[in-house]
Structure formats: structure tokens, C-alpha cells
C-alpha positions in Angstrom: -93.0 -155.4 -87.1 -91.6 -153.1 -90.1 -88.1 -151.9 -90.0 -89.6 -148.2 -89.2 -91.2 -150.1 -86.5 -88.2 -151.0 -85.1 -86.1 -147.9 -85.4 -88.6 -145.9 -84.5 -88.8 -147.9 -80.9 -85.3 -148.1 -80.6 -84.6 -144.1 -80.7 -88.2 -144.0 -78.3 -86.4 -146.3 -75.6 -83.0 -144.6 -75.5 -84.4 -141.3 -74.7 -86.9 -143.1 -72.0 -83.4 -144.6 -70.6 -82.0 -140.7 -70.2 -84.8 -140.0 -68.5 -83.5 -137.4 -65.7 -80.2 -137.2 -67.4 -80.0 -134.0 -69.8 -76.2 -134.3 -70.6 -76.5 -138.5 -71.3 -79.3 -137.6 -73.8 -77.9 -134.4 -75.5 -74.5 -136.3 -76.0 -75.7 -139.2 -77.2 -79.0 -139.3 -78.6 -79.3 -138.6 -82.6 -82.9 -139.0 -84.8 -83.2 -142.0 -86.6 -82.9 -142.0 -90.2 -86.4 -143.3 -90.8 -86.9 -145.8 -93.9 -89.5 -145.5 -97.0 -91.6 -146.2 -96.9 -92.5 -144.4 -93.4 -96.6 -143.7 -92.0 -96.3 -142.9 -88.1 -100.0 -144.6 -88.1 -99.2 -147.3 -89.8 -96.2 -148.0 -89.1 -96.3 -146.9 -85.2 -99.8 -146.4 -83.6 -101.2 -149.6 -85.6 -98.5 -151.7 -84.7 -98.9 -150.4 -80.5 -102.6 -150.4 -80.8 -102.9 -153.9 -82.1 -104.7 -155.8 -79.5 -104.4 -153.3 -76.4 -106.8 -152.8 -74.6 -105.0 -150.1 -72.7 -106.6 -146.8 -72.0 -105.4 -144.8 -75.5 -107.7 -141.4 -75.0 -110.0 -140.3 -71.8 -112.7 -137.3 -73.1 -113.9 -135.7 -70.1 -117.2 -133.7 -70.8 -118.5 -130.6 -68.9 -121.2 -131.8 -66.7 -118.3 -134.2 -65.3 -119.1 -137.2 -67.3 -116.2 -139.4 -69.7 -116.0 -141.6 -72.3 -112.9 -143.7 -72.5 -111.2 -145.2 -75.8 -108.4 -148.0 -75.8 -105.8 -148.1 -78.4 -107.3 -150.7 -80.2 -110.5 -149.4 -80.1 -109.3 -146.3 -81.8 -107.4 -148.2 -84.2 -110.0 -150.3 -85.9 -112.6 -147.4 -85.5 -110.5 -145.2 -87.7 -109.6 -147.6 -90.1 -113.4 -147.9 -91.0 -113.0 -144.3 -91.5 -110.3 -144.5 -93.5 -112.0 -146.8 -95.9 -115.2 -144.5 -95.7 -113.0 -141.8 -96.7 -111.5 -143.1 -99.2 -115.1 -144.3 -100.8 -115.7 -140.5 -100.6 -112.4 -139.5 -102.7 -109.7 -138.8 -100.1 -106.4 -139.8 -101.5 -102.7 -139.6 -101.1 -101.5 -136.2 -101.1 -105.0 -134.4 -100.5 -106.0 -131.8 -97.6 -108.4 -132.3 -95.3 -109.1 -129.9 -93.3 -110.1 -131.0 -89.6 -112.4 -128.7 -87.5 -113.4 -130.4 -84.4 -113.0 -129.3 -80.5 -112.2 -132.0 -77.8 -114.3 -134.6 -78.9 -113.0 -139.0 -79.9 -113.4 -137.3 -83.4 -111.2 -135.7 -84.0 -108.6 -138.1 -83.0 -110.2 -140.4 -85.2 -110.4 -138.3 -88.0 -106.5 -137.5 -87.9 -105.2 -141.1 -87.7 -108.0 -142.2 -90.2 -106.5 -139.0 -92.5 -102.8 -140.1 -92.3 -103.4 -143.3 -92.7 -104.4 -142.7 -96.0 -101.4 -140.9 -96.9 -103.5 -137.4 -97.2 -102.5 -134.4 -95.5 -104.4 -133.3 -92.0 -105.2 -129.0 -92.1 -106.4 -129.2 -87.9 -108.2 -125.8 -87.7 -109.9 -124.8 -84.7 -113.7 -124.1 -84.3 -113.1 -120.3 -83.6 -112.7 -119.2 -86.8 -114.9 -117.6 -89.3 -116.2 -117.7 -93.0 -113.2 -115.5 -94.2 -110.5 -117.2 -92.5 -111.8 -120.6 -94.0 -112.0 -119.3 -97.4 -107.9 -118.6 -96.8 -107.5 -121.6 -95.7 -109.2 -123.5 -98.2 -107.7 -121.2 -101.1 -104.1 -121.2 -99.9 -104.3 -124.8 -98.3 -105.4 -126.3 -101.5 -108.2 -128.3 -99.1 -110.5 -130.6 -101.1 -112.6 -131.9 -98.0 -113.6 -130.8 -94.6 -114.7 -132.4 -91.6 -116.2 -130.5 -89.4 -119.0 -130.4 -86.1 -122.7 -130.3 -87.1 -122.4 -126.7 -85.1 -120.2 -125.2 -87.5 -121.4 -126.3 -90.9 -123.1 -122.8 -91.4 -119.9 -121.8 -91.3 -119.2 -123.1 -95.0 -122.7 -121.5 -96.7 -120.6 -119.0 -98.1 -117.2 -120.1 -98.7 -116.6 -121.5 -102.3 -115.2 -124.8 -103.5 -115.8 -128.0 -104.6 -114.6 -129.9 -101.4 -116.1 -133.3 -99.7 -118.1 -131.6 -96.7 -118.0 -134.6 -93.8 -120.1 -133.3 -90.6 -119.7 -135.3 -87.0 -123.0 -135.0 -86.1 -126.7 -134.1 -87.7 -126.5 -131.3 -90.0 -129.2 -128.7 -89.0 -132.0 -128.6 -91.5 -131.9 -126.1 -94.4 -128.5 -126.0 -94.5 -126.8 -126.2 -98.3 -124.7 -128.4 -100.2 -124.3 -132.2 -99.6 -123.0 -133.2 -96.1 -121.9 -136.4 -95.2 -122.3 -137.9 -92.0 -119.4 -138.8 -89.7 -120.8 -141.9 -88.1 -121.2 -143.8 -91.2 -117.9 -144.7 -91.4 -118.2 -146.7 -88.6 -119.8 -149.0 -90.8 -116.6 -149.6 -93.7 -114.7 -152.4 -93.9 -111.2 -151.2 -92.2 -109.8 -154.3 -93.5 -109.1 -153.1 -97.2 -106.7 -150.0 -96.0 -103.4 -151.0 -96.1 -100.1 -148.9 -95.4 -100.4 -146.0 -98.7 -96.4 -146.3 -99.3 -95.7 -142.4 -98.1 -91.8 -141.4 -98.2 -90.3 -139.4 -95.2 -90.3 -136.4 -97.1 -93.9 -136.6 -98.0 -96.2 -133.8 -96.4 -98.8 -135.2 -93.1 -99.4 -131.6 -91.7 -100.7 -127.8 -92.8 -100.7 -125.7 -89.4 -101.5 -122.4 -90.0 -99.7 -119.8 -87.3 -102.0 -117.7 -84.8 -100.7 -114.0 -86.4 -99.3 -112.1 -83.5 -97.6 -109.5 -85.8 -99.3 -110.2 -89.2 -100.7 -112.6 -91.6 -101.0 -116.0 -90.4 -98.3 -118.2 -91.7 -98.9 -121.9 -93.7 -96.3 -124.4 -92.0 -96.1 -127.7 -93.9 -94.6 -130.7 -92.2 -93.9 -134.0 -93.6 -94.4 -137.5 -92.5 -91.4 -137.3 -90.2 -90.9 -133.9 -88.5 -93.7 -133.9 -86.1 -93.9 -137.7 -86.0 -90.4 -138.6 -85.4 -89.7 -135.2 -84.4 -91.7 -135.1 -81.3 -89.4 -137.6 -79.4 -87.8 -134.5 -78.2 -91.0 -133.2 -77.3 -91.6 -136.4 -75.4 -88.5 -136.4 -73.6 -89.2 -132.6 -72.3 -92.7 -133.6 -71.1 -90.9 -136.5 -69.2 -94.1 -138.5 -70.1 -93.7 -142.6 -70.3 -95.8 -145.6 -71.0 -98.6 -145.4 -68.8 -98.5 -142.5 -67.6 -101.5 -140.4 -67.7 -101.3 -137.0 -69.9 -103.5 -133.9 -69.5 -102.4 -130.8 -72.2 -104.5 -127.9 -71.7 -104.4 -126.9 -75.5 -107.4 -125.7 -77.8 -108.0 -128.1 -81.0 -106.5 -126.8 -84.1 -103.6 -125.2 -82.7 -99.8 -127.2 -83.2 -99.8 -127.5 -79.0 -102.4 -129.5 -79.0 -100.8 -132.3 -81.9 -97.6 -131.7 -79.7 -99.1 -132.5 -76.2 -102.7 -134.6 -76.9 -101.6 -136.5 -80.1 -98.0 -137.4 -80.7 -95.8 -137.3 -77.8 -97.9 -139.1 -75.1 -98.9 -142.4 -78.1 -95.1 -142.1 -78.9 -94.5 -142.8 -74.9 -97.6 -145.6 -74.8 -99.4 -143.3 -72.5 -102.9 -142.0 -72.3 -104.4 -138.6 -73.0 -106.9 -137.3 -71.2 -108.7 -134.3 -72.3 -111.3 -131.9 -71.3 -114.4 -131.0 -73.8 -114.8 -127.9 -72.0 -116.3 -124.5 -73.5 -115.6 -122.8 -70.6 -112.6 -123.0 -68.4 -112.7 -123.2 -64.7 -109.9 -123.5 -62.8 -111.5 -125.6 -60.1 -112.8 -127.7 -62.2 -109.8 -128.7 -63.7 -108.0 -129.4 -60.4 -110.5 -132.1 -59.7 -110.2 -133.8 -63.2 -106.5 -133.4 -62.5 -107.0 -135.2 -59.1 -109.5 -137.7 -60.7 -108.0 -138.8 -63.7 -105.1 -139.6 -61.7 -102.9 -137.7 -64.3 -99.6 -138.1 -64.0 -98.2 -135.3 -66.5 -99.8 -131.9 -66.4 -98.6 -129.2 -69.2 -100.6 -125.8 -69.7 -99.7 -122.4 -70.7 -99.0 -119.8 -68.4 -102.1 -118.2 -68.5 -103.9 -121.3 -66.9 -101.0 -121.8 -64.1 -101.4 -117.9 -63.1 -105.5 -118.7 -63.1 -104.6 -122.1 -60.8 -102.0 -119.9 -58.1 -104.9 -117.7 -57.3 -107.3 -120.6 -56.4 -107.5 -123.3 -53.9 -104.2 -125.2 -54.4 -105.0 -127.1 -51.0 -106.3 -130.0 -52.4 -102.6 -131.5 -53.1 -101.5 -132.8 -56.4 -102.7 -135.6 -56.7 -101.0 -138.3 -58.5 -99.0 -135.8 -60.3 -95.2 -136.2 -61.2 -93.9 -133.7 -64.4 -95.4 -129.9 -64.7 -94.8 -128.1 -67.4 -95.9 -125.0 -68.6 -95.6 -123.9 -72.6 -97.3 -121.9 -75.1 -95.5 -118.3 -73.6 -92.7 -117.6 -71.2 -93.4 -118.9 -67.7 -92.5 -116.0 -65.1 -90.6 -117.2 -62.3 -93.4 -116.0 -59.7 -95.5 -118.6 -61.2 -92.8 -121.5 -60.2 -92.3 -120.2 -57.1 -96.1 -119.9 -56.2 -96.5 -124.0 -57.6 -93.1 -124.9 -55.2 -94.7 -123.5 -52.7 -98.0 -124.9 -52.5 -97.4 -128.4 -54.0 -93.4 -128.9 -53.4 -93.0 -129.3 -56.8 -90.9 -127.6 -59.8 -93.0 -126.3 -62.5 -90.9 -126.5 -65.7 -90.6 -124.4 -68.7 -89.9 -125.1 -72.7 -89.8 -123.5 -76.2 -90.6 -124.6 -79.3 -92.9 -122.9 -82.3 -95.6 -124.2 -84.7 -92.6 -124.7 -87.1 -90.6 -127.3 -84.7 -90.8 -129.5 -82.5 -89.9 -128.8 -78.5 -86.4 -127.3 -78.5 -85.9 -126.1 -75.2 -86.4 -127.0 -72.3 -85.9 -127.6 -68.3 -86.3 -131.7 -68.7 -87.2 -133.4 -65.9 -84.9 -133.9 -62.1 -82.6 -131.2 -64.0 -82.1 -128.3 -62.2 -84.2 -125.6 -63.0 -83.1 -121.5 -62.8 -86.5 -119.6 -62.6 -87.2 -117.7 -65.5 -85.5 -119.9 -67.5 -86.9 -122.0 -70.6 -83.9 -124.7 -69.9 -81.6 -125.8 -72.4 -81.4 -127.4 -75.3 -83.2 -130.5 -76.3 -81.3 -133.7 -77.4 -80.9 -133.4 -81.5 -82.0 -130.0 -81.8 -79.1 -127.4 -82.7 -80.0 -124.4 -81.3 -77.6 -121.8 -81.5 -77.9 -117.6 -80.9 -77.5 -114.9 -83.6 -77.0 -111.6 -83.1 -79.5 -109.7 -85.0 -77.4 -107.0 -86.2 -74.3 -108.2 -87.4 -75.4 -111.8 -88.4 -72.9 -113.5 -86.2 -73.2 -116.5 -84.0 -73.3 -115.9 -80.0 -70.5 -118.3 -79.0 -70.8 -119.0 -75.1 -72.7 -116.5 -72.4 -74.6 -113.4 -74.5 -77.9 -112.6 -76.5 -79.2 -113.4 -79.4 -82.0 -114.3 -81.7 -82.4 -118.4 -81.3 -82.3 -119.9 -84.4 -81.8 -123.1 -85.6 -78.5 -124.7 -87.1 -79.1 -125.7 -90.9 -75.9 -126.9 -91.7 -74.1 -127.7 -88.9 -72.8 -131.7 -87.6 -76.2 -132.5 -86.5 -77.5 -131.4 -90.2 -81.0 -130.3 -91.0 -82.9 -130.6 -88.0 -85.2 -133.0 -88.5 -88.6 -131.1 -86.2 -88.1 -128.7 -88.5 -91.2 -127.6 -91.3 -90.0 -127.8 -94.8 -91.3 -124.6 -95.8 -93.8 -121.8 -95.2 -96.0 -122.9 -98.1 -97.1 -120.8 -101.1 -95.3 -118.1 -99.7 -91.1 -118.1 -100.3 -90.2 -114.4 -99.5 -90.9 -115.6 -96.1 -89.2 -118.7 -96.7 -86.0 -117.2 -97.8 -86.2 -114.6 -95.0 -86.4 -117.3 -92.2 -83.7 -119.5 -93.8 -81.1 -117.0 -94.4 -77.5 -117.3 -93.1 -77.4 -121.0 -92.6 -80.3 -120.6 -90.1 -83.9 -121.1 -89.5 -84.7 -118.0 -87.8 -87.6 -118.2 -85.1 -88.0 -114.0 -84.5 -87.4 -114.4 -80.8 -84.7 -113.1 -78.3 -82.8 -114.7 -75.5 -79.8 -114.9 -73.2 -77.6 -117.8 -72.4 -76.1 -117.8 -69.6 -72.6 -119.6 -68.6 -74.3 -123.3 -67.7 -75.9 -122.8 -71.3 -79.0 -122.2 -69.9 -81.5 -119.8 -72.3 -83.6 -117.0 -71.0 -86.7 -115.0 -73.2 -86.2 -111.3 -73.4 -88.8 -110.7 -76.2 -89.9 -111.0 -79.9 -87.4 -109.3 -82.2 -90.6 -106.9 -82.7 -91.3 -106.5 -79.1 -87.6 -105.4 -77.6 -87.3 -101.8 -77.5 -85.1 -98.9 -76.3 -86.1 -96.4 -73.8 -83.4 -93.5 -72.9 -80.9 -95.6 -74.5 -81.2 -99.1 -72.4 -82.8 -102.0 -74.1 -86.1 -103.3 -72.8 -87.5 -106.4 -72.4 -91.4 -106.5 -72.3 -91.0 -110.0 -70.3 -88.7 -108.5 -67.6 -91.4 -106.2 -66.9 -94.5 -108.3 -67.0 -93.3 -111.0 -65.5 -93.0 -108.0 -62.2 -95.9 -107.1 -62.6 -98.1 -110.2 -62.2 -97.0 -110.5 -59.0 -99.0 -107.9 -57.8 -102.3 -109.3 -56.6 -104.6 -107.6 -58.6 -103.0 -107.9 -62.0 -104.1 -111.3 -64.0 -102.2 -110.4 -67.2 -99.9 -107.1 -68.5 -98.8 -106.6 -71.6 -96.1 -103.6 -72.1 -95.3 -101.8 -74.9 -93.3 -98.8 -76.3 -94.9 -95.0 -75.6 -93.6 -92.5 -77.6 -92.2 -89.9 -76.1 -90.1 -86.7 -76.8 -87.5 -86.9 -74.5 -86.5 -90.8 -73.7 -87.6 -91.9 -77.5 -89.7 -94.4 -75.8 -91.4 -95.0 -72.1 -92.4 -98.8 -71.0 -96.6 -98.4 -70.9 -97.7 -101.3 -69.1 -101.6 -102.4 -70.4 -103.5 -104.5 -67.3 -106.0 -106.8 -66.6 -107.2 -107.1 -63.3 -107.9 -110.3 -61.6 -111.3 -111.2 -60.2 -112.5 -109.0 -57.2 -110.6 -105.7 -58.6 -111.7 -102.5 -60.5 -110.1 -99.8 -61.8 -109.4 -97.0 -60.2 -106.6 -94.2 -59.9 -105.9 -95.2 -56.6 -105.3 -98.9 -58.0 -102.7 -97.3 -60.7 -100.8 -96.1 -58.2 -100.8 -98.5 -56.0 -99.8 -100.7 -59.4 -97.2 -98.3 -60.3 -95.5 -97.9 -57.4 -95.2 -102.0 -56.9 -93.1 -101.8 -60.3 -90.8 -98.8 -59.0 -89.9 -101.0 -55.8 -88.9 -104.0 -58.1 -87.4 -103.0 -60.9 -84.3 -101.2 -61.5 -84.6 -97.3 -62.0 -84.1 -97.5 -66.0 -86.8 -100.1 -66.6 -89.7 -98.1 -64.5 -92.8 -98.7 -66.4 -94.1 -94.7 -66.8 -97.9 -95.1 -67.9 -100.5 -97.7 -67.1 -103.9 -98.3 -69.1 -106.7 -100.9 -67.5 -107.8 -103.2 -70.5 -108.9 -106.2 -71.8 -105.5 -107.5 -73.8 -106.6 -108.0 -77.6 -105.5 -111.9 -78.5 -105.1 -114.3 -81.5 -107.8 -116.6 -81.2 -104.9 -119.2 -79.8 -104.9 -116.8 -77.5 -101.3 -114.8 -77.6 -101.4 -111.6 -76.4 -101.3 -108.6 -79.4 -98.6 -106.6 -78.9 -97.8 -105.2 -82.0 -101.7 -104.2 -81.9 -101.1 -102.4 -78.7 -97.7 -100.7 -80.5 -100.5 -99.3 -82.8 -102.5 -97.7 -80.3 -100.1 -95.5 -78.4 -98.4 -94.5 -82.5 -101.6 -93.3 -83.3 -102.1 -91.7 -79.5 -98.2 -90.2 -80.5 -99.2 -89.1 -84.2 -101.9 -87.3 -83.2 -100.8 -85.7 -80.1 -103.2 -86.8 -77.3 -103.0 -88.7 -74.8 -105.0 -92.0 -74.3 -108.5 -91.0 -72.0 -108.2 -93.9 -69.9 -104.4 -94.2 -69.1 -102.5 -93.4 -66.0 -99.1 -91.4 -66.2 -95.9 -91.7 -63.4 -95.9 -87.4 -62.7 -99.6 -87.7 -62.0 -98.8 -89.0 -58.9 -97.0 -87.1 -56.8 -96.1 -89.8 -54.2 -94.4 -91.7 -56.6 -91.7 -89.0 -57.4 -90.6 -88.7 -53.5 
């Protein structure tokens, strides 16, 4: 084994020692200073995958069938395609974009890309012709691999790029594609390790756009590699475990969660090719599978607490929840079906996981945990600039300069783009545009994006707080709740809703709805008008709000009021 080998599974085994000790592992655990030459694949997944015959990747298909892949399998398969991609002109340094859902593929494609030393661009299958002609042009990508389904997709967006398709490509359609499969066929043999330093780029993720124009993260060949050991120690995952992420292709959750941290444990991943989700479907697999370490995002756990739950949890040991805030109802519904405490984290495209209730430690509902071991996470208040030293609110940020130095999960840059750049790196700071509290234990609590917060009659409002009251209500599935203007409190909390399954709306349901949030929240936080809708997402599926935000300016600036929305006085009830 290499030197990087080594250090690499030294700094892996010390935080699998902490395991269940938060403190231990904050104090004492520090990211290795990795060597160059450094290529995770090479250096890591080759060297693990050599001869193991160990379950490395379980694809679980929609009509219930599964294909399973050992590491070793994977690892000569994708060296073959690394030297078929090479014959085809992929070299060190290049882009590649990778558009593939759940299928062996894709993982194949990605080590085969690194391997190489080029640069992986994962972009899921939902987007369009315009979105790849922004990604090609401000990506710099010179091939694309893609699903035979999608290749229309590229008729009409420019470049000379290597077009690889997994799978037939349809008759008719233009331009030369290359077939996937026959890379199977290369000799694997005459790759060898393509001499990348630590600073060299592996990743382009581009950001869902909740509040404006997708963002180009660039990460080199040690900030998501190395830097998901933190994510690995939050997940609580270990060799052999079994790991289930419910994450769409494309999106950084899924590199987090179904590539690096579970092959950096030695476990295996087990996914679902699924184009439609169903939440008893998944329970079986979960049951099946025997999965050991479940992590989705809120919106799947809320879908899971309002089905059958009775069938126990299986072989199951860590949940975890990520993507959004978890609301506490959520945990509380989990404990009290399967005895088991559903934890929380935080991280962004442009990190690692750097918060986070790890497992055995104690977990305060609502809470995203603490701090992860080697991540300097500190508050700023957005106003004056200054750090939050002990209990109090802030934006969290990341230290740039402080004992722990650059933090190593971080991106290098927001590529092609350095107003941003400067903006998010000012003060000494990366600065990830959310709020949150700490309490006096030094655990962290979301209130909001720094866009979301608002005032209403002077008091400070957190969209979170809100929501998170308002899913408890049996017939709300999700809420969203943003600022109404109005003329005499500045602002109102309007709370948009969609129903759960079996519901309709009605006046009589607003009420009802309405009412539930005057009972549980404090007088100053009552949520005054209530629209039924179908929440507008990224395709990664975040909630909108600024988009929302638009809606009821416009509703303001032109002096109506929204057809379909509810208001507090028009219930007379709710004023007694």
C-alpha cells in the first residue's frame, strides 16, 4: 500500500474508534495532510477493492428485482472503462459530465472518470436542453455520458464534446454516440495511478438555485474524498454495514451518502432505481436489504410517519435525516413507532457534513447537533460582522483562518464566478447564507435562510418555527411560509399548504388549519393567511421560497388580494 493508503486508513480508523463518543472525536481527531501524489480511487477504492469479493453496490430495480456488484467487480469493470475512455480522449484535467439515474453506471463511470485524473460534472437526468448548454459553457465539459433516454436531450446543445450513451441510442438521432458497454471490452491493465496533487480539481457540482442562479462548486481531489470522513462519522456507518441514501443522481447528497462515505467505511450501498417513490415500497427494501444505515430527507420521513410503520425496523441501527431541517414532530413520530432516535445534520453542496447529532449522543429535537470533528464552525452575526461567542444567533459560517486552518471539506471556489467568491469568503469566513442558534451545550438550531427570516410587528420570524407546527396537523404534508405585506405589522406570516392524501381544500379546512397554529404557537408568531398549493421546487427538490416571496409582492404591488387564500378576520371563531 501507498503512503496515502496508509494515512488515509489511519485517520478512517480513529474516527471508527470515537464511534459514540462526540467530545473524544472533536478533541482529538484532525484531517490528514494527504501526500502527492493523492487519487481517492487509486489510492483508496483500488487498494480496498483488490480481491474482495464483498458486496460493494446493491441496485434494486422497480418491479422488485436487484443486481448486486462486489468491490472487485466494480474495480476491474471500471478500469476497462477507464482505458476505453481514455482511447476516446478523456484526459487529466477534463470534464465529463455524468448524467445517469440509479443504475451500476454511473458508479462506474465516476470511479473510471477519477481514475483518470479528469474531473466528474454528476448532473441529474431532470434537466433540460438550456440547463445543459450552461453547464457545458460554464463547466468547460468536453464529454458526456449519459442514458440512451436522454440523448435527445443534446440535438440542440452545441459543442464539440465526446457523447458516450449507456445503452442503444434511439435511431435518427444526431452526432456520433458511443456506446457505454464497449468499454467492458478495454484492457484495464494499462491505466495506472495519473499522478493528481491534493489541490487538483475531481468534482463540478452545480447548486439546486433556491434564490437564484445555480452556483458552480469545484472540489479537488481531497475535499470530498478525504473530506467526507466527517460525513462518515455523522452517518455512524462502518465496514459492513449496509447503506441506503434516499438521494436523486446528480445532486452532492447523493456523492455524500451513495459514493464516498459508506466505501470510505468498507460498507455497501444499496440503492433504489426507482422513478416513482412509494413509501411502502421502500419499507420492504429497507426490511429486505437488511440495511443497517438509513439517511433521507425530511420530506421522505414525513411521507414514512403517515404509513404503516408496524412492520418494525428491521435490521436497522443509525437514522438520519438531511437535505432540510428535520422538525422535531418527525423524531418524535419515528421514537414512537420504532424506539429509535431519528438524527439530524447540516452540511451544503460546498462542504462536507458539518453538523450533526452523531450517533448514542444525545439528541435535543429540533436540533441539527453539533459540530463535526475538524470542521470549525463558528456563528456571525449578520449585521455587525462579529463572531457569536457562547449561547446566541448567528449566520454559521466556517472558520478560514483559525487553529484548525482552511477547512479542508471546503470547495475551493465558486468557479468562473469571483463576485460570489469574494462575497462568501469575506471576513475570514466561508459564509453558508443560513441562520441558527446555539444553545449553552453548544448545540445548533436552524431558524432560516438569511433570505427567509423576516420581521412581522417588530419580532423576528422564523419560517422553520412555523412549519415545523404546522405539519403536525394531520392534513398538512408540507408548508412553506413566507412574508405578506401588510400596512400595519410591515409583514404577516402566510403559510402556503399542501395537503396530505385523503384531504381537499376547503374553507372549513383553513380554519380548522389556522386555528391548530393559534393553539401552538405563541401570539406574535400567528400565521394570519393561508393559501392551498402545490409548493414550487428546484428540481433537487427544495422548496421555493423566495418564489413564493414574489407572489404575495406582486399580490402587495398591485393591491389585491390572492383568489384562493384564506385570511385570520375571515373567521370569526378564531378572533374569540
Amino acid at each position: 500500500m501507498s503512503e496515502a493508503t496508509d494515512l488515509f486508513r489511519a485517520s478512517r480508523d480513529q474516527l471508527l474508534d470515537w464511534y459514540g463518543d462526540h467530545e473524544a472525536a472533536v478533541d482529538g481527531f484532525r484531517f490528514p495532510a494527504m501526500p502527492s501524489p493523492f487519487n481517492w480511487v487509486c489510492d483508496w477504492f483500488d487498494e480496498v477493492a483488490d480481491g474482495n469479493d464483498a458486496r460493494a453496490l446493491v441496485v434494486v430495480e422497480e418491479d422488485g428485482s436487484s443486481t448486486s456488484h462486489t468491490f472487485a467487480e466494480l474495480r476491474e469493470r471500471s478500469r476497462a472503462v477507464s482505458a476505453w475512455l481514455a482511447t476516446l480522449g478523456v484526459r487529466r484535467g477534463d470534464s465529463v459530465i455524468v448524467m445517469l439515474g440509479n443504475r451500476v453506471e454511473l458508479w462506474e463511470s465516476m470511479l473510471a472518470i477519477m481514475r483518470l485524473g479528469a474531473v466528474v460534472m454528476p448532473t441529474t437526468t431532470a434537466v433540460g436542453p438550456a440547463e445543459l448548454v450552461d453547464r457545458i459553457e460554464r463547466g468547460d465539459a468536453r464529454h458526456v455520458i449519459v442514458d440512451a433516454a436522454d440523448v435527445d436531450k443534446f440535438d440542440d446543445v452545441p459543442g464539440d464534446y465526446t457523447r458516450v450513451s449507456v445503452g442503444a441510442v434511439p435511431p435518427g438521432v444526431p452526432g456520433a454516440w458511443h456506446t457505454f458497454a464497449d468499454g467492458y471490452d478495454a484492457d484495464g491493465s494499462l491505466v495506472g495511478h495519473p499522478g493528481t496533487a491534493p489541490e487538483d480539481r475531481l468534482l463540478l457540482y452545480f447548486t439546486s438555485g433556491t434564490t437564484s442562479r445555480p452556483k458552480l462548486v469545484e472540489h479537488t481531489q481531497i475535499s470530498y474524498p478525504v473530506g467526507h470522513l466527517s460525513t462518515m462519522f455523522w452517518l455512524g456507518v462502518r465496514p459492513g454495514d449496509v447503506h441506503l441514501n434516499i438521494s436523486s443522481a446528480g445532486w452532492a447528497k447523493h456523492a455524500w451518502s451513495c459514493f464516498f462515505a459508506p466505501w470510505i467505511a468498507e460498507a455497501t450501498i444499496v440503492v433504489l432505481n426507482y422513478a416513482r417513490f412509494d413509501p411502502q415500497t421502500l419499507l420492504r427494501q429497507l426490511r429486505e436489504q437488511e440495511v443497517t444505515t438509513f439517511c433521507a430527507p425530511p420530506t421522505v420521513w414525513r411521507m414514512l410517519i403517515k404509513s404503516d410503520l408496524s412492520g418494525g425496523s428491521g435490521s436497522l441501527r443509525e437514522l438520519i435525516g438531511a437535505g432540510e431541517p428535520l422538525n422535531p414532530e418527525v423524531i418524535a413520530q419515528v421514537q414512537q413507532h420504532w424506539g429509535m432516535t431519528l438524527r439530524d445534520g447540516y452540511g451544503q453542496t460546498e462542504m462536507t457534513a458539518a453538523i450533526g447529532n452523531t450517533p448514542v449522543s444525545p439528541v435535543k429535537p429540533g436540533s441539527m447537533g453539533r459540530p463535526l470533528p475538524g470542521i470549525p464552525v463558528v456563528l456571525v452575526d449578520p449585521v455587525s460582522g462579529s463572531r457569536v461567542d457562547g449561547e446566541g444567533e448567528g449566520e454559521i459560517c466556517l472558520d478560514l483562518e483559525g487553529p484548525l486552518g482552511r477547512p479542508l471539506p471546503l470547495m475551493t471556489a465558486y468557479q468562473g464566478d469571483p463576485e460570489r467568491d469574494a462575497e462568501a469568503m469575506a471576513g475570514g469566513c466561508y459564509h453558508t447564507g443560513d441562520l441558527a442558534a446555539r444553545d449553552a451545550d453548544g448545540y445548533i438550531t436552524y431558524v432560516g435562510r438569511t433570505d427567509d427570516v423576516f420581521k412581522a410587528s417588530d419580532y423576528k420570524i422564523s419560517p422553520f418555527e412555523l412549519e415545523s407546527v404546522l405539519i403536525e396537523h394531520p392534513a398538512v404534508a408540507e408548508a412553506a411560509i413566507v412574508p405578506a405585506p401588510d400596512e400595519v405589522r410591515l409583514a404577516v406570516p402566510k403559510a402556503y399548504v399542501s395537503l396530505a392524501a385523503g384531504h381537499e381544500p376547503s374553507p372549513e379546512l383553513a380554519e380548522q388549519i389556522l386555528a391548530f397554529a393559534r393553539d401552538n404557537l405563541a401570539p406574535y408568531l400567528r400565521i394570519r393567511r393561508l393559501e392551498f398549493a402545490v409548493l414550487p421546487k428546484t428540481i433537487s427538490g427544495k422548496i421555493r421560497r423566495v418564489e413564493l416571496r414574489g407572489l404575495e409582492d406582486d399580490a402587495a404591488s398591485d393591491g389585491v388580494r390572492r383568489d384562493a387564500e384564506y385570511r385570520y378576520e375571515d373567521f370569526p371563531e378564531l378572533r374569540s
